[in-house]
N, C-alpha and C positions, 0 to 999 in steps of 0.2 A: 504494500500500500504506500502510495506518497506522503500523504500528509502524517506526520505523527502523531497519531492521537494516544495521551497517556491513560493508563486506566489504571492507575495506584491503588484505589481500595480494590479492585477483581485479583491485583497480582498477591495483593496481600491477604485476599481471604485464599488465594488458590493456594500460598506459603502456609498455611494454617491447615488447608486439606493435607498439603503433605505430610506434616507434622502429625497427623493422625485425627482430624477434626474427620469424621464422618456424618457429623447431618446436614448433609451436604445442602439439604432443601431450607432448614432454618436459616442457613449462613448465606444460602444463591439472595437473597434479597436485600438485604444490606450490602452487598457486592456490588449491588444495581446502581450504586449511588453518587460515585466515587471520580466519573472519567470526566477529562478535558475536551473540549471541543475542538477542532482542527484551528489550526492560528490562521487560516485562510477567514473563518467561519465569524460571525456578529448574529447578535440576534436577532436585525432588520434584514426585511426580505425586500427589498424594490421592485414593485409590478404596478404598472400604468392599471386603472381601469379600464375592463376593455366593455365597453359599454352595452355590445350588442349579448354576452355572456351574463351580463349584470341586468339586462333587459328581462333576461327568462326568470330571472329569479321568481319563487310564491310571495306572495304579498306579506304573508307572516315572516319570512324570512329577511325581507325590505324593510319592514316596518321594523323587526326588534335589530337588525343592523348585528347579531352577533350570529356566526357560527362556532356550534358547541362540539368540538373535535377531541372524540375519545382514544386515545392510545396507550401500551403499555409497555411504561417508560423502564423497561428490561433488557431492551433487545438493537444494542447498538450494532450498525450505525446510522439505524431506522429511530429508533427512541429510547432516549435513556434519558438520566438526571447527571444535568455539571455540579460542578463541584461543589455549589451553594446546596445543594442536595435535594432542591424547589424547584431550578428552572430544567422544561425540558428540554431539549436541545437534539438536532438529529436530522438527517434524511426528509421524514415524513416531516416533522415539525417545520422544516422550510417549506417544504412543498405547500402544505396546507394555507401556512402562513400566505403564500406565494396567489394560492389559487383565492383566499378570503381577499390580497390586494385585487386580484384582477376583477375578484367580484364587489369589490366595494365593501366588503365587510370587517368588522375585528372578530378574529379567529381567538375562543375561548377553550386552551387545549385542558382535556382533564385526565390522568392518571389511573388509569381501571384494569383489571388484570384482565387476562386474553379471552379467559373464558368465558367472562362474564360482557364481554365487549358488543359481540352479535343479540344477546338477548336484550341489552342494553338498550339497544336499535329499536327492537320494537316495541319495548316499553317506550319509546319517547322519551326516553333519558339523555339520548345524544342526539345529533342531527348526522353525524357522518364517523365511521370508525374508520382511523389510518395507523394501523398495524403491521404494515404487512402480509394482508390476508391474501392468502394465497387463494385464487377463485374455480372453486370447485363445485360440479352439477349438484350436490349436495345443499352447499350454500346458498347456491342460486335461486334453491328452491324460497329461501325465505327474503333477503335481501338480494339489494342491484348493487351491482359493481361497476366502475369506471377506473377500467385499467390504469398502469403507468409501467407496469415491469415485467419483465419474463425471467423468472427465476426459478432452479430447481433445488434439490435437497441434497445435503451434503452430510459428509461423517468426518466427524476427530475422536480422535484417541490419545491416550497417555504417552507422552515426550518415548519416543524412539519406537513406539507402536509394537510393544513388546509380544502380543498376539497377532501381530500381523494380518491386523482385520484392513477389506477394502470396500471401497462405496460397489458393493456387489452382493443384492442379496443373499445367495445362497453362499455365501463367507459368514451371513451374520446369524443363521443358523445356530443355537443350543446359546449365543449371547445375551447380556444383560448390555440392551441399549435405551438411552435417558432420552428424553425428548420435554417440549413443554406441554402443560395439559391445556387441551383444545385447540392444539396446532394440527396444521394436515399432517403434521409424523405421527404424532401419537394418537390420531382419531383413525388413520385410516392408510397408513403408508406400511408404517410398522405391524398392525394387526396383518394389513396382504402379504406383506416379505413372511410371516410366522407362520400365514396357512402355506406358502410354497413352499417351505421347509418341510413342514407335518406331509405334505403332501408327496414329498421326494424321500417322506420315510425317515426325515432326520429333522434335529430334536426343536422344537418351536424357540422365537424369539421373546425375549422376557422384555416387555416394553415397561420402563422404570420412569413414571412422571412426575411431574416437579410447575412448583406454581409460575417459576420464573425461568427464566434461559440461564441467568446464570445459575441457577441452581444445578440443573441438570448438567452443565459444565465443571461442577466442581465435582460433580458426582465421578466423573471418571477421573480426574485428577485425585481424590481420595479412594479411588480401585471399589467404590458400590457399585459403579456400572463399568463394561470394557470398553466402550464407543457411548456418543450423543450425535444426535441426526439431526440437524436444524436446515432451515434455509443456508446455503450456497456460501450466498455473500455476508452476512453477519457473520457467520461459522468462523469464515477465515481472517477475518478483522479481529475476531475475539479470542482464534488461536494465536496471531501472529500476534499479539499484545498480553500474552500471558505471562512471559518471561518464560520461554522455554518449559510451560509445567503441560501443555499438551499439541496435540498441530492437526493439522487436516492429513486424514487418511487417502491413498492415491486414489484413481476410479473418477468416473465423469457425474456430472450433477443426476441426480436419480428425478425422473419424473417432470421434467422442465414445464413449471406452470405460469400464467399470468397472475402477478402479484393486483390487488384492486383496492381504491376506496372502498369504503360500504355503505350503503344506507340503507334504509326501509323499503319494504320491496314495494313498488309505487310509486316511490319519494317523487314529488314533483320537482324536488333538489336534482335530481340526475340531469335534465336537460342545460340546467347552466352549467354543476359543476363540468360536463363533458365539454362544455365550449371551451371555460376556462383551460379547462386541461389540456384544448386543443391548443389553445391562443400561448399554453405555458412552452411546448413542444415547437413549435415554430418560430416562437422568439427566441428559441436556445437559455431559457431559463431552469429548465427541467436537463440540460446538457452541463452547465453551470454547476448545479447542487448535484447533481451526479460527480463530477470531478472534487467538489467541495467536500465532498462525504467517503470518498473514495467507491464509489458504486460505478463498475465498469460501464459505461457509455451505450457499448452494443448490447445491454440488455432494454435498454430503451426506446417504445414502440414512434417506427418511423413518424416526421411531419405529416400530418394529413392522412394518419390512420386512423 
């Protein structure tokens, strides 16, 4: 990665796993809390209003002038907390920011754990979730999405990968792999890699959850799990800032999916945020905070898609 982003409290709770700390899940969250932002990085995002986007808006949404953007601030370098251990800072948080400038709006981001994010939605408790959500026909069925990324699932393991596990199912076989709870690993990547195993006659995948990502990363850093499966690009932002306590295992990303905003399935929010997001992609502002955040370029859907 370019930019150096420090993560001082993950590398020090991952020194604490070694040292023999195993709840790995009580310690993954105060881990969450700790990192710096890229020195490229401010917490102002600049986007003109782009008037014909801010046109579609619903009237309720015009009128109270805020959108309420729930993420959980775990999973850098999409969304985490800087160092004041309050502000979020991250990928998605500019984006959002980015997309409320072009809509005319102030973006009120709130802190919610993953699982609890989508149900969130349709209680009306958030206007839009930006996590990460990887979009899948499952989801679809209850919330709309409005792409930005195409990203797949990736594996790391303990510093020199001393099991020799690779991003290849039938490798992860008779393992203990950490994932977050209500990610597409642990709802539905991990349980299918378990039945082809059972189904090739060898021994099922032990799926290990955890409320936060870094949880389930310390988890294998204190040897409760042998590998974690998370999206791609976080994965190796989070190995490569560990200080050497784990790293991404070989193998190609497993599953490559479009990463989506979310809202309500219905939202009358979808027709602006898609403009905005079109308007963000052809100005090279969504190019911008991809290189700002370290988030490879070419996973970002063309101008005028």
């Amino acid at each position: 990665m370019r930019h150096p982003i420090r993560l001082p409290l993950l590398a020090a709770a991952l020194a604490l796993a070694v040292a023999g700390c195993t709840n790995a899940s009580a310690g993954g969250e105060s881990a969450a809390s700790g990192p710096s932002a890229p020195a490229s990085g401010g917490p102002a995002v600049e986007a003109e209003v782009d008037t014909a986007a801010a046109g579609l808006l619903p009237a309720d949404i015009k009128s109270k002038g805020v959108l309420a953007v729930a993420s959980d601030a775990s999973y850098r370098p999409f969304e985490y907390f800087d160092t004041d251990n309050k502000t979020m800072i991250g990928f998605d948080i500019d984006m959002t920011d980015a997309l409320g400038a072009k809509l005319g709006l102030k973006v009120d981001h709130v802190n919610a754990g993953f699982d609890g994010i989508l149900p969130g939605l349709a209680a009306r408790k958030f206007d839009i979730g930006a996590s990460a959500f990887s979009i899948t026909p499952e989801r679809s069925k209850t919330v709309d999405f409005v792409p930005y990324l195409n990203a797949g699932s990736g594996l790391a393991v303990k510093a020199g990968n001393p099991l020799g596990l690779k991003m290849d199912p039938m490798a992860l076989c008779g393992h203990t792999v950490a994932a977050q709870k209500g990610s597409i690993q642990g709802i539905s990547q991990l349980p299918a890699i378990s039945k082809t195993c059972t189904g090739a006659g060898k021994a099922p995948v032990k799926a290990d959850l955890f409320p936060s990502q870094d949880g389930a990363n310390l988890a294998v850093v204190s040897g409760r799990a042998d590998a974690v499966m998370a999206d791609s690009v976080p994965l190796t932002l989070q190995a490569k800032a560990s200080n050497g306590q784990f790293e991404v295992a070989p193998g190609t990303d497993y599953e490559p999916t479009p990463l989506g905003i979310a809202m309500p399935k219905g939202s009358p929010l979808k027709p602006a945020l898609d403009a905005a997001m079109k308007a963000l992609i052809s100005d090279g502002t969504m190019e911008s905070l991809a290189k700002k955040w370290d988030v490879p370029t070419g996973l970002l859907p063309k101008s005028g898609s």
